[in-house]
FIMI-973153 format. One line per field, with one value per residue (C-alpha): x, z, y; residue in one letter. Coordinates in nm, 3 decimals, padded with zeros to 5 digits. Example, Ala and Ser with C-alpha at 12.3 -4.5 7.8 and 13.67 -1.06 7.14 Angstrom:
% FIMI-973153
px = (01.230	01.367) $
pz = (00.780	00.714) $
py = (-00.450	-00.106) $
r = (a	s) $
//
This chain:
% FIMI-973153
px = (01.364	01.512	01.301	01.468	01.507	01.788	01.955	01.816	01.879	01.781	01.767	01.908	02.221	02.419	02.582	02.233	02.088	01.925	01.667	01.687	01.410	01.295	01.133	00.808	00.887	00.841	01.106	01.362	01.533	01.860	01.903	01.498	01.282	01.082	01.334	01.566	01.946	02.168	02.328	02.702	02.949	03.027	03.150	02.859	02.846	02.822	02.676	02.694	02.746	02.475	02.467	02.289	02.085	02.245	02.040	02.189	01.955	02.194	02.316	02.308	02.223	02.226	02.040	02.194	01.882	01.718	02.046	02.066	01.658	01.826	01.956	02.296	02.251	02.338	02.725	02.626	02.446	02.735	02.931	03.299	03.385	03.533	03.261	03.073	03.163	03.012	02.657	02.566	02.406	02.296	02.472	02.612	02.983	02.848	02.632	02.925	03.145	02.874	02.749	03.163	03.189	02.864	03.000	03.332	03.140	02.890	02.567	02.343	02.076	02.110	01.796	01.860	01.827	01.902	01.957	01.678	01.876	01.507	01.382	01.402	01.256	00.927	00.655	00.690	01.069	01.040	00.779	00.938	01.249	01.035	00.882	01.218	01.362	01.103	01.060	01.429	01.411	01.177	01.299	01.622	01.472	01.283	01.550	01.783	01.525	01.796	02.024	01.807	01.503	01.488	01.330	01.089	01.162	00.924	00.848	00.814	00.777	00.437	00.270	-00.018	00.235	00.448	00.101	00.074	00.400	00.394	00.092	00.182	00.539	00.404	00.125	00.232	00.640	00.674	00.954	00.963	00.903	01.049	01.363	01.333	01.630	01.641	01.435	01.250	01.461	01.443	01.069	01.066	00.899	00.660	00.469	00.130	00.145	00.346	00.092	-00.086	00.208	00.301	-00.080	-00.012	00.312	00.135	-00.144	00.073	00.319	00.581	00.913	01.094	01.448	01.581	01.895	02.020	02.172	02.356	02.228	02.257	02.162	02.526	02.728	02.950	03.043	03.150	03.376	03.714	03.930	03.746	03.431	03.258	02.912	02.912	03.120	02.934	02.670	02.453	02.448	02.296	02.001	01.897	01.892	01.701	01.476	01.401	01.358	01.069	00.854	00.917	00.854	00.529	00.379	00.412	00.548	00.186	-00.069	00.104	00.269	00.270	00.519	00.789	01.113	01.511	01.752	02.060	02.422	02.291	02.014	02.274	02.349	02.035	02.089	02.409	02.241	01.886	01.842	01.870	01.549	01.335	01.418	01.386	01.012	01.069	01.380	01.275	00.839	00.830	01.043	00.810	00.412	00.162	-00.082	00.177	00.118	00.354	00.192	00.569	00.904	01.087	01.371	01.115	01.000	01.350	01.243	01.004	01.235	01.472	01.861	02.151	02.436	02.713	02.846	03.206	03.289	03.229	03.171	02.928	02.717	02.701	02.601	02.287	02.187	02.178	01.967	01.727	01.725	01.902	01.537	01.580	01.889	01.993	02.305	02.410	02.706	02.617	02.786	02.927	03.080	03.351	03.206	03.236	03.409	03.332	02.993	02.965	03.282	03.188	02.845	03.076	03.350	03.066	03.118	02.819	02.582	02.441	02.391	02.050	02.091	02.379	02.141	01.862	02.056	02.249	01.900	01.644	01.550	01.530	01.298	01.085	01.021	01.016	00.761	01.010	00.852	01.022) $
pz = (-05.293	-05.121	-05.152	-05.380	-05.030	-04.958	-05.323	-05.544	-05.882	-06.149	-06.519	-06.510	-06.398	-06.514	-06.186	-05.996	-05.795	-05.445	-05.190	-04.894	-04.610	-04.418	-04.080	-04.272	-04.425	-04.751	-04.960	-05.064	-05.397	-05.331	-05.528	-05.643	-05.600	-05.264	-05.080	-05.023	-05.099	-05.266	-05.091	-04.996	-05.195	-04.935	-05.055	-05.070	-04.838	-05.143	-05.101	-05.390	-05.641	-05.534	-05.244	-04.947	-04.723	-04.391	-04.054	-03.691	-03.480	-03.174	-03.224	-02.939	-02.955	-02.686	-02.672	-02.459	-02.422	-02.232	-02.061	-01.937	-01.788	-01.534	-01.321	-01.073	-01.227	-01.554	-01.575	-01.387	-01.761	-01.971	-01.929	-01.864	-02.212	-02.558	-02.804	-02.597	-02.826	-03.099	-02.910	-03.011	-03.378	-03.372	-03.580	-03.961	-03.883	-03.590	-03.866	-04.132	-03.865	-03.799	-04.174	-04.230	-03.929	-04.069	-04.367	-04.193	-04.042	-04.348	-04.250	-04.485	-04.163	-03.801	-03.567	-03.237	-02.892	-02.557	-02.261	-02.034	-01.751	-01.635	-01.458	-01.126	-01.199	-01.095	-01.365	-01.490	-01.571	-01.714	-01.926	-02.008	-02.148	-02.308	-02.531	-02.614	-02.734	-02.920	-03.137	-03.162	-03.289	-03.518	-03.661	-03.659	-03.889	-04.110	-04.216	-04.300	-04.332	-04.568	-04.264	-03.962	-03.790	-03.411	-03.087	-02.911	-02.540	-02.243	-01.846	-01.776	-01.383	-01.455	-01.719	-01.805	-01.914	-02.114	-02.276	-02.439	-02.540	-02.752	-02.928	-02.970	-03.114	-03.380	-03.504	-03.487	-03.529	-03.736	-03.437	-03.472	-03.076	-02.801	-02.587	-02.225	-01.956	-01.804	-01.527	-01.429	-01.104	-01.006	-01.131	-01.289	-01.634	-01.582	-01.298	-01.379	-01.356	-01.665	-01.866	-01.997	-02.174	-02.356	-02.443	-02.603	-02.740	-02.911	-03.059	-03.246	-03.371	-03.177	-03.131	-02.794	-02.733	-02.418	-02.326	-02.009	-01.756	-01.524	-01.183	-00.921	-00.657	-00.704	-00.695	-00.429	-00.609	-00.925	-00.725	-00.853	-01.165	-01.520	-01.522	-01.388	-01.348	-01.705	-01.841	-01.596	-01.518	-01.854	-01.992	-01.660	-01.650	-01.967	-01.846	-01.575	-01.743	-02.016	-01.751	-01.598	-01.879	-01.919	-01.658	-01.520	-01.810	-01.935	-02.284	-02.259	-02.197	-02.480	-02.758	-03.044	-02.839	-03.067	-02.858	-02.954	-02.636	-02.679	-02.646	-02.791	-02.505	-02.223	-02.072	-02.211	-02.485	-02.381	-02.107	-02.219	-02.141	-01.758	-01.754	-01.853	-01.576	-01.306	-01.193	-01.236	-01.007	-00.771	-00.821	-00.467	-00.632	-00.895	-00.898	-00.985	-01.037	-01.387	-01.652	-01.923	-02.240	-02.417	-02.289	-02.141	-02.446	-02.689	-02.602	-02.721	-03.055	-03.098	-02.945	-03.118	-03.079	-03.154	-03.263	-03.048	-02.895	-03.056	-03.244	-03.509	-03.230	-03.055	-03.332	-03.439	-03.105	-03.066	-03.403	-03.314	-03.022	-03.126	-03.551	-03.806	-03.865	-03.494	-03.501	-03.592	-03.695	-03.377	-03.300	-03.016	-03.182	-03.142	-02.810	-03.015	-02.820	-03.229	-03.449	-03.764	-03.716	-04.085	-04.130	-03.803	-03.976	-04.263	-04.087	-03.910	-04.189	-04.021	-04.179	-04.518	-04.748	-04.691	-04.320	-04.356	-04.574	-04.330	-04.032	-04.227	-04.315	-04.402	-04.041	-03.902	-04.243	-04.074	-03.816	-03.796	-04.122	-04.369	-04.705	-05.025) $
py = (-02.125	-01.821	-01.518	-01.219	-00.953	-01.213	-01.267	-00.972	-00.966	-00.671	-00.667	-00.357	-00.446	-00.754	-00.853	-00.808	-00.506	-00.512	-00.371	-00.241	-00.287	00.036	00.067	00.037	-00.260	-00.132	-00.210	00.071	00.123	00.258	00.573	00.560	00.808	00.886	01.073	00.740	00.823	00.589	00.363	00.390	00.164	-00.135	-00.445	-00.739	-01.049	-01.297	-01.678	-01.867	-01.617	-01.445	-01.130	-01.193	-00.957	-00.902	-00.747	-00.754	-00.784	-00.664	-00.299	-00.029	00.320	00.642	00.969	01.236	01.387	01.110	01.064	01.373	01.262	01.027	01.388	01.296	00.918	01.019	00.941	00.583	00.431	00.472	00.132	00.138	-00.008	00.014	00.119	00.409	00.716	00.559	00.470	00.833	00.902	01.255	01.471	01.309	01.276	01.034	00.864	00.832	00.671	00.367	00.296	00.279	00.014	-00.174	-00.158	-00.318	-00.553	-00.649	-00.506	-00.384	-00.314	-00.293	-00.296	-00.070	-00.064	00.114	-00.188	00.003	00.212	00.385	00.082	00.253	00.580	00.692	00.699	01.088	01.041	00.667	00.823	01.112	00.881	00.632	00.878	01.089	00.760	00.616	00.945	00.959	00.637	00.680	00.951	00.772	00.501	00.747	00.956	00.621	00.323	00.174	00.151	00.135	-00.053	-00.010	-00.139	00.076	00.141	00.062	00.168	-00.216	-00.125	00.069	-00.257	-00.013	00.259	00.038	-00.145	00.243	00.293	-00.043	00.019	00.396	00.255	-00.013	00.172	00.526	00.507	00.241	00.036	-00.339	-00.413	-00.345	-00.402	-00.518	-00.609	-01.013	-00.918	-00.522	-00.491	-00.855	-00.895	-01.178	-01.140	-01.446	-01.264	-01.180	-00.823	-00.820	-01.030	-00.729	-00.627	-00.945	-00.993	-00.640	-00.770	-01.112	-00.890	-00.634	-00.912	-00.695	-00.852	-00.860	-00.856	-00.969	-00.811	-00.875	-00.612	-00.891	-01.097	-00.789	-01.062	-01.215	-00.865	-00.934	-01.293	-01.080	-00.879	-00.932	-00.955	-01.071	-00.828	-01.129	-00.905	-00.909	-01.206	-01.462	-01.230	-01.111	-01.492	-01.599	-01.290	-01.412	-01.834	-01.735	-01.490	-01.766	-02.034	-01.853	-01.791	-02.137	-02.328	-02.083	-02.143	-01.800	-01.944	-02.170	-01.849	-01.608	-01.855	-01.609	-01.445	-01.355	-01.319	-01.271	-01.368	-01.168	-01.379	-01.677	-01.692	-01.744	-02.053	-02.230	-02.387	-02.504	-02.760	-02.755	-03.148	-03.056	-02.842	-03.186	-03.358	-03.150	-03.210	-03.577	-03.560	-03.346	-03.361	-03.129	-02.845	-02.812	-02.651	-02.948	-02.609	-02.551	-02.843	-02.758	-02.821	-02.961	-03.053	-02.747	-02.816	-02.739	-02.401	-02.327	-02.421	-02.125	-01.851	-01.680	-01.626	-01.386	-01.571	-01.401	-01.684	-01.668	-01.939	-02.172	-02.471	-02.253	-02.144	-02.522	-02.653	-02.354	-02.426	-02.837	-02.717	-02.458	-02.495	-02.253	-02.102	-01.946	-01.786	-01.486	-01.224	-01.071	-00.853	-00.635	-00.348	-00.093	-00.318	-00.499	-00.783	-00.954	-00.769	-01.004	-01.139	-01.220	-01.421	-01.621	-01.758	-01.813	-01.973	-02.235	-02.490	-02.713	-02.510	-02.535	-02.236	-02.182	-02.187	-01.975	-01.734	-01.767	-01.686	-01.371	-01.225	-01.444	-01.540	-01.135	-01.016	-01.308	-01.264	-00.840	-00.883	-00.728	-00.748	-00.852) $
r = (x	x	x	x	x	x	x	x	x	x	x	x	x	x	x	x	x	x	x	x	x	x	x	x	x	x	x	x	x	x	x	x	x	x	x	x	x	x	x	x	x	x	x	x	x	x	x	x	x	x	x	x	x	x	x	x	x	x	x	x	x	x	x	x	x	x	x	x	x	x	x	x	x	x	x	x	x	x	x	x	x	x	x	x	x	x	x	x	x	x	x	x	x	x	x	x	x	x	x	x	x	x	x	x	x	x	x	x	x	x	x	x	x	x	x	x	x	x	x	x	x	x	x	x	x	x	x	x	x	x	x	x	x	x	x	x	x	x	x	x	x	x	x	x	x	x	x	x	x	x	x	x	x	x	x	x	x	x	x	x	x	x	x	x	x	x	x	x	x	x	x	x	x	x	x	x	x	x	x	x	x	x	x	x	x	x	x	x	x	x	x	x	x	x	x	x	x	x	x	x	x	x	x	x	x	x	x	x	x	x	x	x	x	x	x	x	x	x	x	x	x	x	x	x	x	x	x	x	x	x	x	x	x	x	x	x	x	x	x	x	x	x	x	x	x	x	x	x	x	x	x	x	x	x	x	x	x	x	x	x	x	x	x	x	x	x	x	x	x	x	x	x	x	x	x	x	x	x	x	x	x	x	x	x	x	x	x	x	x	x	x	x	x	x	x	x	x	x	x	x	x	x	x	x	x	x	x	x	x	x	x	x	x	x	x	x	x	x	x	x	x	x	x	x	x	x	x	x	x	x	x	x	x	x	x	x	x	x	x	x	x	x	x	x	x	x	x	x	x	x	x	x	x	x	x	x	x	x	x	x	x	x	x	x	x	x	x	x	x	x	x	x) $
//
């Protein structure tokens, strides 16, 4: 049975109320008392009769104070793309315009992040960004915990630093995780110096999403017509990235690791089967210091998944691959990278209801703890 956060229903009303989740967790009755406004009229994403909960997992957010942190580097974050306007949510007219597009879009709750630009800084300034964003983003949550859950930020480079900022973020701001790039300037994630911070990660339940900021090491190959850096280049940051803490056993030493890859995890899924053949093929390409403890396909199985990989064929084959139970709404907004990330579950007519309902909503209040 479904639990009620997903299909709500109130004696009150004859056609059935419903909560909202805040950053807390706690759950939220729209237009109730405790400060929490009513909710805006939006029309419901309905499965079988019934609404249905929807979270994305994959929104973006910008602070120009922390911006303006980064000095002569400043106009360098912003990406050259549609959607950049809309990154900011300071003042109310900015909020209006993204609760209309969620409501556009159908989603009831968005979790945010800001792809880390302050990888290169020295430890004062990534500090000093870190810890304007994370209060902006709790605050951010607080004041609209019907609309909002977020993703703390971290100074990955400095693994001590960023140990403190989780545990000040989940137990003093109320942020779900944290969101970290494919790689900390080529670092690969899987190197021991980082293995402080996902120890830190595993013990606070925090989730981590992976979003990926392209393969720098293959600029000049992007050069050229298509936005290749991107297009070719985020999906492969995050196969790599996911490869490593495979295959060094990372995955092994931490497994309570919670982890979201954005873009439906890359290139991954799509040829998974490769990765369990490679030590047999080639035995002196491979570490006989690492024993895996399973098949490199199934540490797919316990990481989680946006679904923004376009269409109906593509959400069916990463579903076949990694289970419903691991993937999750996804639009990357607002980059109108999926402009109906709803209808596309919808339109995926492989799925059943229940994974259809798990991967709307059911799958996020999961895995982020959201109580019902």
């Amino acid at each position: 049975m479904l639990k009620n956060w997903l299909f709500p229903t109130s004696h009150a009303h004859g056609r059935g109320g419903f909560w909202f989740c805040g950053c807390s967790g706690l759950p939220i009755v729209p237009g109730g008392g405790g400060g929490a406004a009513a909710a805006p009229a939006r029309a419901p994403v309905i499965l079988r009769g019934r609404r249905a909960r929807t979270v994305d997992v994959h929104a973006h957010c910008y602070f120009q104070a922390a911006l303006d942190l980064m000095g002569d580097e400043a106009p360098s974050v912003l990406p050259k793309v549609k959607g950049v306007p809309e990154h900011f949510l300071q003042i109310e007219q900015q909020l209006a315009a993204r609760f209309a597009a969620m409501d556009r879009l159908g989603i009831d709750l968005q979790v945010l992040s800001i792809n880390p630009f302050w990888y290169r800084k020295d430890r004062d300034t990534a500090a000093q960004i870190v810890k304007l964003q994370n209060e902006k983003l709790a605050e951010l949550c607080a004041s609209k915990p019907d609309r909002f859950a977020a993703y703390a930020s971290l100074a990955l480079q400095f693994p001590d630093l960023a140990v403190q900022q989780l545990e000040t973020a989940m137990k003093q701001q109320g942020l779900r995780g944290a969101a970290i790039g494919g790689s900390v300037v080529g670092e690969s994630f899987s190197d021991p110096k980082f293995h402080p911070v996902w120890a830190k990660a595993e013990e606070l339940g925090a989730v981590l999403f992976i979003h990926p900021q392209s393969t720098p090491e293959l600029n000049a190959r992007f050069k050229g017509n298509g936005w290749l850096s991107n297009t070719i280049g985020n999906p492969l940051d995050t196969t790599i990235a996911l490869q490593h803490l495979i295959f060094e056993g990372t995955l092994d030493r931490f497994p309570a690791l919670k982890i979201i890859a954005a873009h439906g995890g890359g290139y991954l899924p799509s040829y998974a089967p490769r990765s369990d053949h490679a030590c047999f093929v080639s035995p002196q390409n491979c570490n006989p210091e690492i024993q895996l403890k399973k098949k490199p396909t199934e540490y797919l199985n316990q990481l989680y998944f946006d679904a923004l990989v376009f269409t109906p064929e593509g959400l069916r084959h990463l579903v076949a691959q990694v289970g419903a139970s691991q993937v999750m709404l996804g639009s990357d907004h607002p980059i109108p990278w999926e402009e109906h990330p709803v209808d596309h579950v919808f339109a995926t007519t492989t799925l059943s209801d229940q994974d259809k309902a798990a991967i709307l909503g059911g799958n996020a209040a999961r895995l982020f703890g959201m109580k019902v």
